[in-house]
MIMARMAR-259662 format. One record per residue (C-alpha): residue in one letter; x, y negated, z negated. Coordinates in steps of 0.2 Angstrom, whole numbers, always signed. Each point is the difference from the previous one (the first is absolute). Last residue first. Layout:
residues N
{residuo:a u:X v:Y w:Z}
...
END
This chain:
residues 99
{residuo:x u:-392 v:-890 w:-473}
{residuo:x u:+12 v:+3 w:+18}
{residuo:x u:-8 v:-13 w:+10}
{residuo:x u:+2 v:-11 w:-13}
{residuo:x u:+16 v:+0 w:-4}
{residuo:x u:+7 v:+0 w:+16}
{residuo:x u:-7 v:-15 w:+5}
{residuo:x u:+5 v:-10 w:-17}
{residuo:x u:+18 v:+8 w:+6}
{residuo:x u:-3 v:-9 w:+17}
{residuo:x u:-5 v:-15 w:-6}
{residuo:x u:+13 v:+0 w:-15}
{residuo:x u:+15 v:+3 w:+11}
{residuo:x u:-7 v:-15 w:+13}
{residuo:x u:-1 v:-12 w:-15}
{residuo:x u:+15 v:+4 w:-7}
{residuo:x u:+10 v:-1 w:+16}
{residuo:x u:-10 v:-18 w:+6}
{residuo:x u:+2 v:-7 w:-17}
{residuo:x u:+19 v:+4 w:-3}
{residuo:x u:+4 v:-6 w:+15}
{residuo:x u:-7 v:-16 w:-4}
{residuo:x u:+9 v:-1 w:-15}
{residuo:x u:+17 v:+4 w:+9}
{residuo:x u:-5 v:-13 w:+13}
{residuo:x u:-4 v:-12 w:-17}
{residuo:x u:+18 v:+6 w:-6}
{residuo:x u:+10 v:-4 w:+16}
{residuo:x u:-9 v:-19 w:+1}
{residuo:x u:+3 v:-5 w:-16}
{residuo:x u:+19 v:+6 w:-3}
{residuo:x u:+6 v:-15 w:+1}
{residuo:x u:-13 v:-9 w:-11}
{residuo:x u:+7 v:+17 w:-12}
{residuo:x u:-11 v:+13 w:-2}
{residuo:x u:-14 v:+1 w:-18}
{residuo:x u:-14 v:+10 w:+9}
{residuo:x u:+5 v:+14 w:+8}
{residuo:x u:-12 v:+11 w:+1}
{residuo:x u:+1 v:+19 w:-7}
{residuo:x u:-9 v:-2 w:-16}
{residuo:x u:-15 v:-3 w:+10}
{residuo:x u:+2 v:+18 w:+8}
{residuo:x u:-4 v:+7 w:-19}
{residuo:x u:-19 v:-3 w:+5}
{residuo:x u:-11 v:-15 w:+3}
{residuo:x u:-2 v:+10 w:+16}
{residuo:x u:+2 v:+18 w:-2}
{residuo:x u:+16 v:+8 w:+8}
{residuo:x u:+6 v:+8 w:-18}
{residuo:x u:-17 v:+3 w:-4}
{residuo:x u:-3 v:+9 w:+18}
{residuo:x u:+18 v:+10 w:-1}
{residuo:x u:-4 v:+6 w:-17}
{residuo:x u:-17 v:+8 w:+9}
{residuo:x u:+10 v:+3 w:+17}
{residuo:x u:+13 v:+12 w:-9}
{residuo:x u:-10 v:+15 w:-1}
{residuo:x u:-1 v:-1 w:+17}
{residuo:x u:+12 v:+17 w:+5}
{residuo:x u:-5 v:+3 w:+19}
{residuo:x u:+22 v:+4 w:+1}
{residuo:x u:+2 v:-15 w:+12}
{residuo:x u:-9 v:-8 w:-16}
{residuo:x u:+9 v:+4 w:-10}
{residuo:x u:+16 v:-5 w:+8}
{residuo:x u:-7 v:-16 w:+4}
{residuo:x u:-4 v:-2 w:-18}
{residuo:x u:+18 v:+2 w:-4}
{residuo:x u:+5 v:-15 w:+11}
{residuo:x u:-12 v:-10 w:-7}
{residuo:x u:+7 v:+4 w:-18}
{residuo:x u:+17 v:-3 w:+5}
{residuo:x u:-2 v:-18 w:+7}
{residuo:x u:-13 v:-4 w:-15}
{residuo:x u:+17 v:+6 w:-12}
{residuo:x u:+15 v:-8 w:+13}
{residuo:x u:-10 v:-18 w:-1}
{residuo:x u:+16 v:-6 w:+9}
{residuo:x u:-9 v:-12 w:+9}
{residuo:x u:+3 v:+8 w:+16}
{residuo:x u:-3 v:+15 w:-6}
{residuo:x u:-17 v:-4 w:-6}
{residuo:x u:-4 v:-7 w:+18}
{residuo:x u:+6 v:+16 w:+8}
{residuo:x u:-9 v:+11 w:-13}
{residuo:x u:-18 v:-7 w:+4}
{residuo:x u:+4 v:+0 w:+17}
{residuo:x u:+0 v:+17 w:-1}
{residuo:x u:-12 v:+2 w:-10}
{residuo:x u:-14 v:-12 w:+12}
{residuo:x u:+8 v:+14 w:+12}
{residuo:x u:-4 v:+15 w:-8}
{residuo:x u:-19 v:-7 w:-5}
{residuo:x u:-2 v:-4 w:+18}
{residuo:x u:+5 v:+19 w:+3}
{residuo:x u:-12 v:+8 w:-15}
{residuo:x u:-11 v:-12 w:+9}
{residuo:x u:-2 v:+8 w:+17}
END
């Protein structure tokens, strides 16, 4: 069912964000996980930008880490990529089986 892909690809949305203590995406994941455990998905249009490739997710890598640092920022990156990429999948998905 893709409302329950789309659950988890927010969950693990949140988990990464809260692991980079990105509290304001963590939240915001969180809270549409609420909706839509409530069949509200008037977030998934701001959602879908938000998640959109070439999107506000680039501003997210981590591009200036230390050389020690190197190897813990590009799995962090990579990370990145494979949640943003699976949220806006499903999302994308969604959306266009609901318009």
């Amino acid at each position: 069912m893709i409302e329950q892909d789309l659950k988890n690809a927010l969950d693990n949305a949140a988990k990464y964000f809260g692991k980079r203590s990105i509290s304001d995406w963590r939240d915001e994941a969180l809270k549409a996980v609420q909706m839509l455990e409530n069949n509200d998905f008037s977030f998934v249009e701001s959602m879908w930008l938000k998640y959109a490739p070439t999107c506000e997710i680039d501003e997210l890598l981590i591009i200036d880490a230390a050389p020690e640092d190197e190897e813990r920022a590009n799995s962090l990156n990579d990370e990145l990529a494979e949640v943003a990429n699976r949220t806006f999948a499903i999302l994308d998905r969604l959306k266009n089986e609901r318009t």
